[in-house]
C-alpha positions as CSV (number, residue, x, y, z in Angstrom):
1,X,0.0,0.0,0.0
2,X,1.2,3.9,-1.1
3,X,1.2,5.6,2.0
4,X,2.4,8.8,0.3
5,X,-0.7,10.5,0.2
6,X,-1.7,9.9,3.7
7,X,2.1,11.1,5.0
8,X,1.8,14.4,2.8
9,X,-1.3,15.1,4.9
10,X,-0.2,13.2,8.7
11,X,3.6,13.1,8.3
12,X,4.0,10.7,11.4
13,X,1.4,8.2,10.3
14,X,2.4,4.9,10.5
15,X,0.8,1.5,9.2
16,X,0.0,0.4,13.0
17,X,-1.7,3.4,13.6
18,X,-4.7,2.3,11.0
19,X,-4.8,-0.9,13.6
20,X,-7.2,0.7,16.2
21,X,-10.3,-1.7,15.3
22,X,-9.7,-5.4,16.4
23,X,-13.7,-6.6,15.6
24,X,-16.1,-5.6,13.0
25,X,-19.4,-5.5,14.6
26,X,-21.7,-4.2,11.4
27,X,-21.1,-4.0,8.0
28,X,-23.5,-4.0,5.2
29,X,-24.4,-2.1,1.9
30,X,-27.2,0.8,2.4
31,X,-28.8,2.6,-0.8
32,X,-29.9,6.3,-0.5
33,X,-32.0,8.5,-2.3
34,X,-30.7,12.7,-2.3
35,X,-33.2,14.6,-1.9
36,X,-32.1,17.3,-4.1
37,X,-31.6,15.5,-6.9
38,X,-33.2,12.0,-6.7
39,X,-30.2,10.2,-7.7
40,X,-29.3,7.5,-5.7
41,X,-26.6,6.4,-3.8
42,X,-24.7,3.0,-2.5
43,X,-23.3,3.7,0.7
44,X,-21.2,0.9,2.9
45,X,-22.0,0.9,6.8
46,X,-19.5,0.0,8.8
47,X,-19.1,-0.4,12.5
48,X,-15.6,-1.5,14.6
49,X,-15.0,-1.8,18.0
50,X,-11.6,-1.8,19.6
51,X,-10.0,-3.0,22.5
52,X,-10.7,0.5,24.7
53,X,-14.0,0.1,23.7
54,X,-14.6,2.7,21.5
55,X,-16.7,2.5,18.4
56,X,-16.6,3.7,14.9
């Protein structure tokens, strides 16, 4: 993986740091409608949990 254009933006990121998430709780495809223009759009929901508990 290029890393390049994460590092231009957070110069100390590092590959471990994208390891936060240990469980995916959720995931699943979800269509929308906008309401402006009535196009529709395919959205992917995902939920992760990590050891401290958080969620995302």
């Amino acid at each position: 993986m290029n890393l390049d254009k994460v590092k231009s933006i957070f110069p100390d990121f590092q590959m471990q740091d994208f390891n936060l998430f240990n469980k995916i709780t959720f995931l699943k495809w979800e269509t929308t409608v906008d309401n402006d223009s009535w196009e529709e759009h395919t959205n992917l929901v995902l939920e992760m949990t990590c050891p401290d508990k958080l969620k995302f």
